[in-house]
C-alpha positions in Angstrom: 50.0 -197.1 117.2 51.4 -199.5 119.3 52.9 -199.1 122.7 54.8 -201.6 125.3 55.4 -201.6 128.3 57.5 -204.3 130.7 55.7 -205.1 134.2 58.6 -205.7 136.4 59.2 -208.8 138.9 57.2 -207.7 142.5 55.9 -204.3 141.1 52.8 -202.9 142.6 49.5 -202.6 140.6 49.7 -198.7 141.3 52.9 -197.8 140.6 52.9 -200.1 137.1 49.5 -197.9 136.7 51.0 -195.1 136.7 53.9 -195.9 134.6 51.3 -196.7 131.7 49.3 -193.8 132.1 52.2 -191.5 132.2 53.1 -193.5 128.4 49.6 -192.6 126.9 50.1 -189.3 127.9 53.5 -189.0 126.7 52.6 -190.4 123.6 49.7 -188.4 122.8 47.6 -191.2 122.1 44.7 -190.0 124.6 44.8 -187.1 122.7 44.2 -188.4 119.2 41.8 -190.8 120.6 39.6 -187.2 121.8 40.3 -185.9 118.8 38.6 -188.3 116.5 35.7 -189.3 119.3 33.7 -187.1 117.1 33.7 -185.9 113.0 34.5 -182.5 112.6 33.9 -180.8 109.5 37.0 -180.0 107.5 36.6 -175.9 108.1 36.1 -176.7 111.9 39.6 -177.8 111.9 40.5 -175.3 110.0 39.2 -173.0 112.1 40.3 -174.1 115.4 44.3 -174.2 113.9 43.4 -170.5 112.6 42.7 -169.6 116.3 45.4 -171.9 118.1 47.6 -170.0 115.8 46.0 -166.6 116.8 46.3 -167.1 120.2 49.9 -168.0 119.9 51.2 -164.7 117.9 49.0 -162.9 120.3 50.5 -164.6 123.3 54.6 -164.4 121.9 53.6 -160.3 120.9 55.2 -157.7 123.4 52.8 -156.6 125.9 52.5 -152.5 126.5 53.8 -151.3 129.6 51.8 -149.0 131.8 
């Protein structure tokens, strides 16, 4: 995956910084770099969707009122 970014004429250091950081996260690119850091076994994966999904249907159902 590539990604560009333009450094404009007299910008700070910081605030060009920033602006990259803000396009890896954007991008998800740190994420799928944390995501393969380490194998995971194909029913780990499987696993964790299975609970991501869980957690999702349990979060979206109506909670009782008391």
């Amino acid at each position: 995956m590539w990604l560009r970014m333009r450094l404009y004429p007299r910008e700070h250091i910081g605030a060009a910084l920033r602006r990259f950081k803000k396009l890896l996260e954007r991008s998800g690119w740190k994420g799928e770099l944390r995501a393969h850091e380490y194998y995971e076994k194909p029913c780990e994966a499987r696993r964790r969707q299975e609970a991501r999904r869980q957690r999702a249907i349990h979060k979206a159902a109506p909670q009782p009122r008391t």
